[in-house]
C-alpha atoms as one frame of an Amber mdcrd trajectory, in Angstrom:
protein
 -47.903  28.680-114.624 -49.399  25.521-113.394 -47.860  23.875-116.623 -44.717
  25.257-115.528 -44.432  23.951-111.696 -45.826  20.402-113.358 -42.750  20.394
-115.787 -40.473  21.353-112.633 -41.355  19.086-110.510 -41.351  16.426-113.200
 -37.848  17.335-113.796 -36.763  17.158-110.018 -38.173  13.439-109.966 -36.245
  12.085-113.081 -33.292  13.602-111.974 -33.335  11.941-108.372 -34.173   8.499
-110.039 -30.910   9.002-111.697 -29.283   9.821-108.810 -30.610   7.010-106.930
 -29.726   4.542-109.713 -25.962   6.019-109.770 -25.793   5.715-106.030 -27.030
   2.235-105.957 -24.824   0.452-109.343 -22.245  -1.227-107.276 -18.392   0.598
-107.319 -15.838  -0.599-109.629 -13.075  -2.563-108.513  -9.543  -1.305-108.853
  -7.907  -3.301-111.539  -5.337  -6.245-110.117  -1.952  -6.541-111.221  -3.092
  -9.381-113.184  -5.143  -6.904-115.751  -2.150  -4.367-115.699  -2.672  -1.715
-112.928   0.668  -0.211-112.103   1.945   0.665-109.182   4.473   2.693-110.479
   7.373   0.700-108.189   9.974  -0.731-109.878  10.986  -4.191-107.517  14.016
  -6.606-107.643  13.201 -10.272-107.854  14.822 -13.895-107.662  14.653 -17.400
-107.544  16.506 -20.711-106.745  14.913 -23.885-107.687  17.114 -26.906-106.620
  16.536 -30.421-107.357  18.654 -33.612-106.487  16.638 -35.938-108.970  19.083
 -36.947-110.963  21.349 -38.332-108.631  21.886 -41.894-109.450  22.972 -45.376
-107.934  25.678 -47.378-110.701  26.545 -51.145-110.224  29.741 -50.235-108.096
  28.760 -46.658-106.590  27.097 -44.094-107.449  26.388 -40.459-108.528  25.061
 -37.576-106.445  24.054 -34.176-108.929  22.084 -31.171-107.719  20.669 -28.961
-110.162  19.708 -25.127-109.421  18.675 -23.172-111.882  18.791 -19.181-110.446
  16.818 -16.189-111.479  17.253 -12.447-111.415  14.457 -10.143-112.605  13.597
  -5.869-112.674  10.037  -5.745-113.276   7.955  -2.672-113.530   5.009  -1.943
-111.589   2.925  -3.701-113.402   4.866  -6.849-113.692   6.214  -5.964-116.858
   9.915  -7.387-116.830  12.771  -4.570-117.885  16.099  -6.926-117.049  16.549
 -10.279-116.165  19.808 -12.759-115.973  19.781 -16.559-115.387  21.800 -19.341
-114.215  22.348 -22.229-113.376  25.053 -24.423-111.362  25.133 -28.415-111.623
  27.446 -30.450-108.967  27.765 -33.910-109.402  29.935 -35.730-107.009  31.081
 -39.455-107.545  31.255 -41.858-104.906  32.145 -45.917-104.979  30.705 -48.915
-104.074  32.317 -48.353-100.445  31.127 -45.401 -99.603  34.337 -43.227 -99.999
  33.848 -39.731-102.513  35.940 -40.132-105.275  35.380 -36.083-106.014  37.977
 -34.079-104.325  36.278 -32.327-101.434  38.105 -28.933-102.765  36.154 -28.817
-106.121  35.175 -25.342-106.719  32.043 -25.965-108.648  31.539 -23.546-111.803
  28.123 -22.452-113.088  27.132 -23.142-117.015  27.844 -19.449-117.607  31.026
 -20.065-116.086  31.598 -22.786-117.905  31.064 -21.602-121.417  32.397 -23.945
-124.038  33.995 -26.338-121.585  29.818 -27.463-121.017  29.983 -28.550-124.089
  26.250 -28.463-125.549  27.647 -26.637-128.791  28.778 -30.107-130.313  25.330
 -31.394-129.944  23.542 -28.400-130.958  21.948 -28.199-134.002  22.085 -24.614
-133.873  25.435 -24.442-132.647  25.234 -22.512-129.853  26.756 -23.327-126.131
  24.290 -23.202-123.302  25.607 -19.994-122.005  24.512 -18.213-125.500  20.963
 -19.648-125.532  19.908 -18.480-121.742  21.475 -15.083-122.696  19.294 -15.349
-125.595  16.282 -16.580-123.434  17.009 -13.983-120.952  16.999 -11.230-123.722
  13.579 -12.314-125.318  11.450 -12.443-122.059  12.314  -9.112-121.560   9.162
  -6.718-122.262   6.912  -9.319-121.217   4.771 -10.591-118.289   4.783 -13.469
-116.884   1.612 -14.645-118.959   3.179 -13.894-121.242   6.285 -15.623-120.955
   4.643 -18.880-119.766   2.373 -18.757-123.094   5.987 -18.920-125.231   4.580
 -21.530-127.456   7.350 -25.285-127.031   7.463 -28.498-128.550   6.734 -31.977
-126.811  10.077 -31.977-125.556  10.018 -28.450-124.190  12.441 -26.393-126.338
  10.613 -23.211-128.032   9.085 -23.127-131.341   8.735 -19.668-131.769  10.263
 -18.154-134.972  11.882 -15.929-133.138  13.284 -17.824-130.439  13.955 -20.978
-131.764  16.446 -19.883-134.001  18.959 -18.963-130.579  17.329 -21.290-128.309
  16.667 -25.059-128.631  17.247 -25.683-124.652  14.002 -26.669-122.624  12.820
 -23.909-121.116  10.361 -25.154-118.760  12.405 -24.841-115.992  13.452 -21.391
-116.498  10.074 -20.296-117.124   8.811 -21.689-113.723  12.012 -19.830-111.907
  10.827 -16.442-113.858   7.489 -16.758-112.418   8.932 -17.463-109.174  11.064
 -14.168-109.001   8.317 -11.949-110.511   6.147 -13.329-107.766   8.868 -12.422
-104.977  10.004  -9.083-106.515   9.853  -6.095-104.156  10.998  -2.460-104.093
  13.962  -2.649-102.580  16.078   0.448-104.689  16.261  -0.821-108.023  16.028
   1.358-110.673  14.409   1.306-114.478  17.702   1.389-116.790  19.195  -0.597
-114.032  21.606  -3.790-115.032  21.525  -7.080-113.426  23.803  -9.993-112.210
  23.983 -13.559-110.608  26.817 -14.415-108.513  27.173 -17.599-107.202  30.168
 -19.812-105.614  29.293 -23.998-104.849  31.697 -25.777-103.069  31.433 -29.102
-101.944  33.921 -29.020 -98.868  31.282 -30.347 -96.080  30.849 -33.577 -98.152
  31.518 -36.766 -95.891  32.547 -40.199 -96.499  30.141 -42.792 -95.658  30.985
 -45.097 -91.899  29.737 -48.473 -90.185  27.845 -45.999 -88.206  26.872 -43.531
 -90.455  25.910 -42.485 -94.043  28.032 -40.414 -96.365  26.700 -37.012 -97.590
  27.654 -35.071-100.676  26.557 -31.659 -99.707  26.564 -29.313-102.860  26.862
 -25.517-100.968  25.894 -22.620-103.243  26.151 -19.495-102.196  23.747 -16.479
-104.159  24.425 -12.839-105.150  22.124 -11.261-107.134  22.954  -6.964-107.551
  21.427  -4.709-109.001  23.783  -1.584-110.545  23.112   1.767-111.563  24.962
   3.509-114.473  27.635   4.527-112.763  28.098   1.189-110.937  26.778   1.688
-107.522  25.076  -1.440-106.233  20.609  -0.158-106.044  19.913  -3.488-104.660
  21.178  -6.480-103.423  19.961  -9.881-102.356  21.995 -12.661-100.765  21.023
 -16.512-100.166  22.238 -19.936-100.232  20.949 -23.623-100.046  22.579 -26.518
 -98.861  21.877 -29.344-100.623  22.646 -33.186 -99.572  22.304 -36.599-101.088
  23.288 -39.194 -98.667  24.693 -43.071 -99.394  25.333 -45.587 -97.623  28.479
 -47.490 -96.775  28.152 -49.902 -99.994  27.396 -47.118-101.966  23.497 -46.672
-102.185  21.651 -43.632-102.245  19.591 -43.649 -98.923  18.207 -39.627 -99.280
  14.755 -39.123-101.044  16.077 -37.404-103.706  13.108 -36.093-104.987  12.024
 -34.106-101.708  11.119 -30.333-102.046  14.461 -28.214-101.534  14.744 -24.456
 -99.697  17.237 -22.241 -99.568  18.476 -20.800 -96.038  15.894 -17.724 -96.839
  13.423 -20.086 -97.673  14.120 -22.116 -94.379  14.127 -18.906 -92.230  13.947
 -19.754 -88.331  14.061 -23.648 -89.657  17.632 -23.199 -90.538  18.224 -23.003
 -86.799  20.981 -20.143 -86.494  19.437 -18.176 -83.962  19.889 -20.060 -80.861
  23.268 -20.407 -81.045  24.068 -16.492 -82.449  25.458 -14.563 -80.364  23.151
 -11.192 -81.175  19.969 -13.523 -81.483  19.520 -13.415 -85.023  18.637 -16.036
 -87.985  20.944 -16.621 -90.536  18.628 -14.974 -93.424  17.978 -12.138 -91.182
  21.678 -11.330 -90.869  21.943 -12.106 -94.500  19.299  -9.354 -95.446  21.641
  -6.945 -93.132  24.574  -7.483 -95.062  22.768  -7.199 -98.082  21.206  -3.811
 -97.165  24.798  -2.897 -95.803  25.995  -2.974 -99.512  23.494  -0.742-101.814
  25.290   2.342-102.424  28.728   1.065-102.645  30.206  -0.432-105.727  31.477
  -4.345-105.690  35.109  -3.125-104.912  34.289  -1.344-101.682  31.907  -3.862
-100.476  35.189  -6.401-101.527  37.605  -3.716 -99.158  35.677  -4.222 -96.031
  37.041  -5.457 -93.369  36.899  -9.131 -91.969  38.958 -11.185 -90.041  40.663
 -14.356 -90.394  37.346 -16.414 -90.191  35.303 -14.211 -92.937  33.087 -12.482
 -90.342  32.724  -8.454 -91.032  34.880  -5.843 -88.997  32.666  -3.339 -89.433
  31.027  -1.419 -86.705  28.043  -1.056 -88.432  27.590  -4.482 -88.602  28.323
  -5.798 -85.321  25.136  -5.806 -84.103  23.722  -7.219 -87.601  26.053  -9.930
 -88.954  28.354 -12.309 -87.465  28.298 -15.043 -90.095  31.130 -15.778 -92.113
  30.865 -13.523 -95.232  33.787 -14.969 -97.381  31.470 -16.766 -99.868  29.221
 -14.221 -99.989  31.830 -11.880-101.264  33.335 -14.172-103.683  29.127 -14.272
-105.256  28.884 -10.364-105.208  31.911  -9.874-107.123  30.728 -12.254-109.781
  27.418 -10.997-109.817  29.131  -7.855-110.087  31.047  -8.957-113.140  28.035
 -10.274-114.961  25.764  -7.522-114.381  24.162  -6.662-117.860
């Protein structure tokens, strides 16, 4: 009996060391993103990176170009990307040794997708493919992947891929792209998106507000890109939608010299947010990326036609009642984007 109660009481002891030890190991930590929890969201992302770098001073003149490379991503919820398109949009804008633009103010600027064979990279490629076919390419092969994954793509000294795989459709540098996909993975959000969902870019540049340089003031090539980038389900109802734009300018002077810093940091208007400076002068108190966001929200559900019907008058701003208390900026640009993006989804 006594042997018993010993072998009992034994037992209790052990058992409450165990507990004790169990009790005191410190708790696991949920898994991060990063080491592929999921949060079982799928999230729309994008990206504009804009760059006036290459903008140049000649002996008699000069040459403004912005570059801006855009980025539209569905990722999973644990980062994985399921869709993504990419473009980009270069404006370059001549002006002389006076001062004066010698591009017509009412260039419509195309993007490289738009562009197709007239960008004329197929001559030079020695896989003979046009820019348009490689990003689709590029586009294609990141999908499936992370971002680590995608920024370990393996590239040569000069930046093009060396993958088997990929560097038999792509021989473009990719750097760039790569930093604007880990830019939109990193802003993606659940905003209605779904899995099988496609995906477009939209964009219209214009370089109307462009100036002529003065005795009293510098010239200013100001390359104005407007952003659509929709999501679509399969029967072609817009899931999600986002809207921006930048404004980009490279100032001269009156003999013709480039006087901006053309290698400062650029934002788009959503970027800029109450720095843009809009909502002083609205009339219902509201920022231009905030109104932006409204019309954007205003569109999911509808397909690109209907959002194209609504009304608006002669200025561009919406007729809708809805809207009136949301948006009062001029929405013909935006418009012109979401029908392309519309067009392009994939």
């Amino acid at each position: 009996m006594k042997k018993t109660l010993l072998a009992l009481i034994s037992f209790a002891i052990v058992i409450g060391l165990l507990a004790g030890c169990r009790a005191n190991q410190p708790s696991q930590p949920s898994p991060s993103p990063s080491q592929g929890a999921d949060d079982g969201q799928i999230k729309t992302g994008y990206a504009v990176i804009s760059s006036a770098e290459k903008s140049a001073a000649k002996e008699n003149g000069g040459t403004a170009q912005v570059d801006s490379t855009i980025v539209g991503v569905i990722v999973d919820g644990s980062g994985k990307i399921l869709n993504c398109a990419i473009d980009a949009v270069q404006t370059i804008v001549e002006f002389d040794g006076e001062g004066k633009l010698v591009t017509p103010k009412d260039t419509i600027v195309p993007t490289k997708t738009e562009l197709g064979t007239e960008y004329g990279m197929k001559k030079a490629s020695k896989i003979g493919k046009e820019w348009d076919e490689q990003i689709k390419e590029f586009a294609k092969y990141v999908v499936g992947k992370t971002v680590d994954e995608v920024k370990g793509i393996a590239v040569s000294a000069e930046g093009a891929p060396t993958d088997a795989e990929l560097s038999s459709t792509v021989t473009i540098k990719i750097g760039g792209y790569v930093a604007a996909i880990e830019k939109a993975v990193k802003n993606a959000k659940p905003i209605g998106s779904g899995a099988n969902d496609k995906i477009g870019i939209g964009v219209s540049t214009n370089i109307k507000n462009s100036k002529d340089a003065t005795s009293d003031a510098d010239g200013v090539v100001q390359a104005y890109s407007t952003y659509s980038i929709l999501t679509l389900d399969s029967s072609d109802k817009i899931t999600a939608s986002i809207i921006d734009a930048s404004q980009v300018e490279v100032k001269f002077s009156k003999d013709g010299k480039i006087t901006s810093d053309t290698k400062a940091a650029q934002k788009t208007k959503n970027e800029l947010g109450t720095e843009y400076g809009m909502k002083k002068a609205s009339g219902i108190g509201k920022e231009w990326n905030e109104q932006a966001e409204a019309f954007a929200k205003y569109t999911v559900g509808k397909t690109v036609s209907e959002v194209n019907g609504i009304a608006i008058d002669e200025t561009t701003v919406p007729q809708v009642d809805e809207l009136k208390s949301s948006v009062t900026i001029k929405v013909g640009d935006l418009l012109t984007a979401i029908e392309k993006a519309g067009a392009n989804a994939k």
